[in-house]
C-alpha positions as CSV (number, residue, x, y, z in Angstrom):
1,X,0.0,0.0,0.0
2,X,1.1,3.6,-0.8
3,X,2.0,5.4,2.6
4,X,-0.3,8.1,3.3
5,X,1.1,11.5,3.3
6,X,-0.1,13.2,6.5
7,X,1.2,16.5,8.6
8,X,1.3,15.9,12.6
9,X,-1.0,18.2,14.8
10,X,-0.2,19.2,18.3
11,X,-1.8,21.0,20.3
12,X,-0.2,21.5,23.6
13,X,-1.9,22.5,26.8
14,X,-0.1,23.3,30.3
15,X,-0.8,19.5,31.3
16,X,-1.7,18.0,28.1
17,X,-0.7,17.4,24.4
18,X,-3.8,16.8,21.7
19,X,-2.0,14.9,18.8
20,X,-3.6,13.9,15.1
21,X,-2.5,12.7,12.1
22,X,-4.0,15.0,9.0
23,X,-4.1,13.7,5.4
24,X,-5.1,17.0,2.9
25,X,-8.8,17.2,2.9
26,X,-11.6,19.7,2.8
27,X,-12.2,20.2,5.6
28,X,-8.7,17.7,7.0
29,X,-10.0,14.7,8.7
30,X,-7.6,12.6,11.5
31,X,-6.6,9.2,10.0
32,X,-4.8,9.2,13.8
33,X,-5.6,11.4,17.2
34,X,-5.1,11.2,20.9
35,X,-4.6,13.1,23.8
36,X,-1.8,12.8,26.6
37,X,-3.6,14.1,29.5
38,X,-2.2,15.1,32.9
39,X,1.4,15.1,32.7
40,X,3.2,15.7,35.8
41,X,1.0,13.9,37.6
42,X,0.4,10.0,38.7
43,X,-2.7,10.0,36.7
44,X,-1.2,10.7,33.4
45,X,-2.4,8.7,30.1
46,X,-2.9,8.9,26.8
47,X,-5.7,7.1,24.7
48,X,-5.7,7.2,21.2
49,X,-8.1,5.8,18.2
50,X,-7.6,5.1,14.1
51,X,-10.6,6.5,12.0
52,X,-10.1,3.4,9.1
53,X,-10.2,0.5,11.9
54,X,-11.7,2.5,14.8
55,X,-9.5,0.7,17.1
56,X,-9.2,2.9,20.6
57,X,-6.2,2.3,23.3
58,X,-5.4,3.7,27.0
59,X,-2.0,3.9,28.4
60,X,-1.3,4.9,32.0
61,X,2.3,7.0,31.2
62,X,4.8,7.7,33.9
63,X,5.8,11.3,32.8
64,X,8.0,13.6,35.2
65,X,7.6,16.3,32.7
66,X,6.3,18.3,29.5
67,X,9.8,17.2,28.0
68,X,9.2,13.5,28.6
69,X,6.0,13.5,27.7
70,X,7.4,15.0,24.5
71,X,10.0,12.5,24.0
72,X,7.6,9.4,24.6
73,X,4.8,10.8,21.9
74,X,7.7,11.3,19.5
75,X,8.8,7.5,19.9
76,X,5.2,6.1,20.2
77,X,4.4,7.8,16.8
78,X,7.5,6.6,15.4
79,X,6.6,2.8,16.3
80,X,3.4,3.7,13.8
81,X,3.3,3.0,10.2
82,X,1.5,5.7,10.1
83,X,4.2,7.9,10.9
84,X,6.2,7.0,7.7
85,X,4.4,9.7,5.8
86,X,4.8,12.5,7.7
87,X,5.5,15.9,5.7
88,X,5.7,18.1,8.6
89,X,4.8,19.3,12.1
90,X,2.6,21.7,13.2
91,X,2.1,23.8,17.4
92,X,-0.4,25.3,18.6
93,X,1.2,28.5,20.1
94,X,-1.2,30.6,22.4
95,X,0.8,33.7,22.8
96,X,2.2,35.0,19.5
97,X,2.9,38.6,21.0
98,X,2.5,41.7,18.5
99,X,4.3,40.6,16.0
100,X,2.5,37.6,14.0
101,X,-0.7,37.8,12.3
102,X,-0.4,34.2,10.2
103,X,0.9,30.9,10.6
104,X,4.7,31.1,10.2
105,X,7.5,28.2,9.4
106,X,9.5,27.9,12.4
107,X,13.1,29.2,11.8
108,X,16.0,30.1,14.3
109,X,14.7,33.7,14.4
110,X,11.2,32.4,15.4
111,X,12.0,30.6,18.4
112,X,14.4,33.5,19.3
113,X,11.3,35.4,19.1
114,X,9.6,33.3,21.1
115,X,12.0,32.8,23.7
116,X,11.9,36.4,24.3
117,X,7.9,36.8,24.8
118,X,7.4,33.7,26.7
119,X,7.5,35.4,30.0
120,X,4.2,36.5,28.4
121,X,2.4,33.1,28.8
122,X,4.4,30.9,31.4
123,X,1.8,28.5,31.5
124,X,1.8,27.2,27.9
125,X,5.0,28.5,26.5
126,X,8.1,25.9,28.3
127,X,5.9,22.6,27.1
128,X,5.3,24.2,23.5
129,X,8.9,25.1,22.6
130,X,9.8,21.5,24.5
131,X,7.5,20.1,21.5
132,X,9.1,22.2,19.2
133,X,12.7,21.0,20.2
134,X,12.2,17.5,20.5
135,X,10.5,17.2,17.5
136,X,13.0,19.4,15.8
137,X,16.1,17.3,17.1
138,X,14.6,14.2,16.5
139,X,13.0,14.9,12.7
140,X,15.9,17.0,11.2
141,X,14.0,16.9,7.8
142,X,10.5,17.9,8.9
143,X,9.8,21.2,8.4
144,X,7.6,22.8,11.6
145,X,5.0,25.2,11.5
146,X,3.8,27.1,14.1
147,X,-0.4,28.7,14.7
148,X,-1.2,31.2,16.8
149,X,-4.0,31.6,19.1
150,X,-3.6,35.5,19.0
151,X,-3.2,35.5,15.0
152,X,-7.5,36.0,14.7
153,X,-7.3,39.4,16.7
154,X,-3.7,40.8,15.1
155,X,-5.8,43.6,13.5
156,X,-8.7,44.4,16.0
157,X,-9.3,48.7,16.2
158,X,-6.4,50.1,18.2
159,X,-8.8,51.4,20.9
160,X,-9.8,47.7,21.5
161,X,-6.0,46.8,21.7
162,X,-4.6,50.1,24.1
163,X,-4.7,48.9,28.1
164,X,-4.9,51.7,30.5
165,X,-1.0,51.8,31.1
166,X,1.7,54.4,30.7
167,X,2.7,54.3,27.1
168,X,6.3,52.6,27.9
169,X,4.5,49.4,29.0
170,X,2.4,49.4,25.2
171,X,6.4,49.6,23.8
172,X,7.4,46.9,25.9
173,X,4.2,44.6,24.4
174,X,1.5,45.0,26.7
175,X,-1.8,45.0,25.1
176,X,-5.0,43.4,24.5
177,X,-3.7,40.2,22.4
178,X,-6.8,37.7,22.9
179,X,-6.8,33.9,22.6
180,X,-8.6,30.9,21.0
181,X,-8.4,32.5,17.5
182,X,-8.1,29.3,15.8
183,X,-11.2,28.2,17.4
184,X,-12.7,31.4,16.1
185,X,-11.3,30.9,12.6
186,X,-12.7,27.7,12.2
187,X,-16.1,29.0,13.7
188,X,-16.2,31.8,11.1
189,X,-15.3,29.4,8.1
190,X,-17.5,26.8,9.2
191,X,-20.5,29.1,9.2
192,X,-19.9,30.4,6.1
193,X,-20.3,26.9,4.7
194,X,-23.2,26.6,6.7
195,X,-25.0,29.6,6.5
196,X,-23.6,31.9,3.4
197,X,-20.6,34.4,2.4
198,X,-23.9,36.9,3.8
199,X,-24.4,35.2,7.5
200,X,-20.6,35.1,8.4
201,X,-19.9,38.4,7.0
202,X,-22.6,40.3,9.8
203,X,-22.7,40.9,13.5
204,X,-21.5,38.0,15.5
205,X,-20.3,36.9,19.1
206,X,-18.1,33.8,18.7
207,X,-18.4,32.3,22.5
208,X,-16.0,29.6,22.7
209,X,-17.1,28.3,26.4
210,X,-14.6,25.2,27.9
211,X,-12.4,25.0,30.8
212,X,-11.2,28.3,29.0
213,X,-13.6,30.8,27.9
214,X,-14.0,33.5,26.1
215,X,-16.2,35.6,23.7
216,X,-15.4,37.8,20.4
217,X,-17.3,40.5,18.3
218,X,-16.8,40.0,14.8
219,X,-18.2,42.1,11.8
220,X,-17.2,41.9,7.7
221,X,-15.1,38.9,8.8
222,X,-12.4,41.3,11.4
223,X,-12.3,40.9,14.4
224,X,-13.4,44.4,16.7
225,X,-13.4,43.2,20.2
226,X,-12.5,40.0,22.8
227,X,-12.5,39.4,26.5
228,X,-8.7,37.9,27.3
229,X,-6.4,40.5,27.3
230,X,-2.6,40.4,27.6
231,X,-2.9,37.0,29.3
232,X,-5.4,34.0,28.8
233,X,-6.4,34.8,32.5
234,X,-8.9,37.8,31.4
235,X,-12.1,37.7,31.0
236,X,-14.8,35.8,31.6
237,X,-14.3,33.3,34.6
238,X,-13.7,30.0,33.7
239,X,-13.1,27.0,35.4
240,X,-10.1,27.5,37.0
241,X,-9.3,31.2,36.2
242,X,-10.4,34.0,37.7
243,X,-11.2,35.8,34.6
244,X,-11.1,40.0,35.1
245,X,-9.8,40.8,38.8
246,X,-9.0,43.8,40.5
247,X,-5.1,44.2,40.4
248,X,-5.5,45.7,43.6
249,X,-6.3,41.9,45.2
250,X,-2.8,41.2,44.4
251,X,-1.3,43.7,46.8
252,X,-3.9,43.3,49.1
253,X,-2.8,39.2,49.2
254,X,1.0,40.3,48.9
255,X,0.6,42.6,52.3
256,X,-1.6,40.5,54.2
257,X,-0.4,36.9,53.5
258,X,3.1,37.7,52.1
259,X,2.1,36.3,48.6
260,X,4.5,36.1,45.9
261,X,4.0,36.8,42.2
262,X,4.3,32.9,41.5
263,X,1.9,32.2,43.8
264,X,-0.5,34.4,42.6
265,X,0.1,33.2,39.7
266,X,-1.2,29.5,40.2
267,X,-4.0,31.2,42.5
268,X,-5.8,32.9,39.9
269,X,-5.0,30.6,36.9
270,X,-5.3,27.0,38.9
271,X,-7.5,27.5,42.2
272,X,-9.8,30.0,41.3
273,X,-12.7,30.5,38.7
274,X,-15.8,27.7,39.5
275,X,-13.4,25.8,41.0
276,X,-12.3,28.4,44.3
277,X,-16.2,29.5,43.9
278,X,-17.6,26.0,44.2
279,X,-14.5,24.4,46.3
280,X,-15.4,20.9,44.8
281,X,-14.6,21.1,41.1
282,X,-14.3,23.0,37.9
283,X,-16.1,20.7,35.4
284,X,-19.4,22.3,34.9
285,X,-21.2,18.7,34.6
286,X,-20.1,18.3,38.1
287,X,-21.5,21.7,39.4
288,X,-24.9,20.6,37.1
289,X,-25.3,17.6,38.9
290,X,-24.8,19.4,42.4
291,X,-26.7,22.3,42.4
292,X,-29.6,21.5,43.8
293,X,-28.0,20.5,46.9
294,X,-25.1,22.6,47.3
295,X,-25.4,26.4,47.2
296,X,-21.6,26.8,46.2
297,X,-22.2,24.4,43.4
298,X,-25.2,26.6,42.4
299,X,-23.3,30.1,42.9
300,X,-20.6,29.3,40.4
301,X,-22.9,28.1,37.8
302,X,-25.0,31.2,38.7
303,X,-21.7,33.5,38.2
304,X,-20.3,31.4,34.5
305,X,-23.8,32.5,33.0
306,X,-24.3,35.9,34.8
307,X,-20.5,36.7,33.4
308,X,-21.5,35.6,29.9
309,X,-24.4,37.5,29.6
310,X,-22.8,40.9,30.7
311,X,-19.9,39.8,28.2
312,X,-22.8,39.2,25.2
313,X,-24.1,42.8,25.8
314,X,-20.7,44.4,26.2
315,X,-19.7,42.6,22.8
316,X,-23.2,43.7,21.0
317,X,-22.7,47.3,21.8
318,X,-19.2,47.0,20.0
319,X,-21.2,45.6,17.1
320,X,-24.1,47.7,16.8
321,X,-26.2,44.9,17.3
322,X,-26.3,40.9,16.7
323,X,-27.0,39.0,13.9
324,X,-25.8,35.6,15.2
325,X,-25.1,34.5,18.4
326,X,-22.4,31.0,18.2
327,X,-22.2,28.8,21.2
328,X,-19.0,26.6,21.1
329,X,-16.4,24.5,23.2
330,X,-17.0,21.8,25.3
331,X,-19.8,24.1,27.4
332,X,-21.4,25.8,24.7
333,X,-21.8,23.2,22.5
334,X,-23.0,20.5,25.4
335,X,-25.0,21.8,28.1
336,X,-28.4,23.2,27.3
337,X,-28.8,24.3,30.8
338,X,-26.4,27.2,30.3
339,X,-27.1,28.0,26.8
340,X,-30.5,28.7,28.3
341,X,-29.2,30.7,31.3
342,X,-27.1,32.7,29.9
343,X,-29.8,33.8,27.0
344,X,-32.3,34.3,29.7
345,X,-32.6,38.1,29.7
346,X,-30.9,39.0,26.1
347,X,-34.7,39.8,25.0
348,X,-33.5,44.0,24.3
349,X,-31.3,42.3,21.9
350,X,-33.7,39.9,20.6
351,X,-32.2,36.5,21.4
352,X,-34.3,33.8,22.4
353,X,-34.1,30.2,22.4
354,X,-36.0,27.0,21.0
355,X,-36.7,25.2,24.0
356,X,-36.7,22.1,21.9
357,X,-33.9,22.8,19.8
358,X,-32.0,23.6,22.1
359,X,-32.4,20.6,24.2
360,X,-31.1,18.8,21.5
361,X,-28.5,21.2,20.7
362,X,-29.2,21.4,17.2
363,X,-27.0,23.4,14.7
364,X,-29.9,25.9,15.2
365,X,-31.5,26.7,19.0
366,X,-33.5,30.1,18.0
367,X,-36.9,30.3,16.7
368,X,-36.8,30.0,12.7
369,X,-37.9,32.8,10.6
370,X,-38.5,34.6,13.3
371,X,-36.5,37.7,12.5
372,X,-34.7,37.4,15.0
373,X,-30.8,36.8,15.8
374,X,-29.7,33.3,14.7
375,X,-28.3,31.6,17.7
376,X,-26.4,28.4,16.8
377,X,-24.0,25.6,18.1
378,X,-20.7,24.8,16.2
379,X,-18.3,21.8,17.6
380,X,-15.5,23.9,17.2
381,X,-12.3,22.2,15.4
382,X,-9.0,23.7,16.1
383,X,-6.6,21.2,14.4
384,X,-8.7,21.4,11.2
385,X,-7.2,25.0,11.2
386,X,-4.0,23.9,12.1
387,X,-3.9,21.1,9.2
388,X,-4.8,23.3,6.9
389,X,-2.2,26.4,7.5
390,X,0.7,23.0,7.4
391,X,-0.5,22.1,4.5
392,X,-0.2,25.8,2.7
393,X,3.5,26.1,4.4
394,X,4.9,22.4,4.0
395,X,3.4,21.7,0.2
């Protein structure tokens, strides 16, 4: 059999790496995906499944750190037949900093760039560039290509970008960047296919609603407004992020129980968001199912939706209005519940909900032909993106 020619997706998280195997294809389907999950921990695994055979596996992995967990995908892929016809590698890379509106090859003068902004995102950036290493040393002849998360708002207005600052800190690279642009990329493609050139070219909030969430106002295609900011830690809250927080808690926390920087750090990005609200767990199923019996549970479920709706009418007055409202991630496009709470109240905007539909979570939850906003659900697919920028750069 011919080998397949295919370009590696990775998508690398603080404790995890998403992996996929991506033959050309319109839109690129995985021939070969998994996720390692938990590194640095004792429950780290990976499971994995083939699309032709749909054979699935589980390994319990025994990885110290991002760089092992690096080294062992590297040599489990290069056990696979499949891996013989790699033509090149592409990252996920959340922080791009000012300079870097498009996916780019990486190149010596790219990961010197990167080096110097990674204090910018010290959660993601050391197992990224150990991806990018490993890979590099081990595959000489594979060209690597790396996506970035802050590419989709590159061009938002310049009074969406400016934070509040004295101008030395904007020359130094502080500014609004926002994140999960190739989320929003693929949202914006994928509803033109679905809905017309005339649907994805009006008034829309992309909420892209997971363990990390966050919402963007898009019009004629451009970006205009986001919630993260300079850091993925802005925002809405999320499950384990604060999301916006008065900088004066800091030195409040810094006086009063001597905290450092680092450990405010891991406060508000690890032990805060649903999580610190509900002190039992970030997974919104969990907080679902415990509601009705614990008020904490109830309370961060009650702040998620409150958050998103203030977001949703920040975002419409940027706009003008709303044509479409797109629910996405593993929240929006899952649980009804919240779809339905955090629409609750839009009606001076004109959303509203299908009960129905949106039980379902049909591609469509709004009433149709009602002249009202379109509100829709879109699995959102970030390594279709990512297969398809390799593909331009690697041929």
């Amino acid at each position: 059999m011919p080998i397949q020619k295919t370009v590696l997706i990775l998508n690398s998280g603080s404790s995890s790496i998403k992996f996929g195997l991506y033959p050309q294809g319109d839109p690129p389907q995985p021939i070969l995906s998994g996720k390692i999950e938990r590194i640095n921990t004792p429950e780290a695994s990976m499971k994995w499944s083939e699309a032709a055979t749909g054979r699935t596996g589980t390994e319990k992995l025994e990885l110290s750190e991002n760089k092992s967990a690096a080294q062992f995908l590297q040599s489990w892929l290069d056990a696979r037949p499949e891996s013989a016809g790699i033509a090149g590698v592409a990252h996920r890379i959340v922080h791009g900093g000012p300079n870097y509106s498009q996916p780019q090859l990486v190149t010596p003068e790219l990961i010197t760039e990167l080096r110097r902004i990674g204090p910018y995102d010290p959660d993601h950036f050391p197992g990224q560039m150990e991806l990018i290493s490993v890979f590099g040393q081990q595959a000489r002849n594979l060209p690597q290509v790396a996506c970035f998360d802050t590419a989709f708002h590159h061009d938002m207005p310049r009074v969406a970008k400016i934070v509040p600052l004295p101008r030395k800190y904007e020359a130094a690279g502080i500014r609004r960047y926002g994140f999960h642009g190739l989320s929003y990329t693929f949202l914006l493609e994928e509803l033109e296919r679905v809905a017309g050139r005339e649907a994805a070219q009006g008034r829309l909030i992309l909420a892209h609603l997971g363990n990390g969430a966050s919402m963007a106002a898009v019009r004629n295609g451009q970006c205009l407004d986001t919630t993260m900011c300079f850091t993925p830690t802005a925002g809405l809250v999320m499950s384990t992020r604060t999301g916006d927080l008065d900088p004066g808690i800091f030195v409040y926390l810094s006086r009063t129980e001597k905290m450092t920087p680092e450990q405010f750090q891991h406060l508000v990005n690890y032990e805060s968001g649903m999580r610190g609200i509900s002190e039992t767990s970030s997974d919104m199923r969990d907080l679902g199912e415990r509601a009705a019996t614990d008020p904490r549970a109830a309370e961060a479920i009650d702040v998620f939706c409150y958050q998103a709706r203030k977001w949703i009418g920040a975002l419409a007055t940027v706009l003008g209005g709303v044509d479409t409202l797109v629910f996405a991630g593993g929240i929006g496009e899952n649980d009804a519940e919240v779809r339905k709470r955090i629409c609750t109240g839009l009606d001076f905007l004109g959303i509203a909900l299908d009960a129905a539909q949106n039980s379902t979570s049909a591609p469509v939850i709004s009433p149709v032909n009602s002249g009202r906003p379109t509100v829709r659900v879109i699995k959102t697919n970030e390594e279709s993106v990512m297969a398809k920028a390799a593909w331009r750069l690697v041929g």
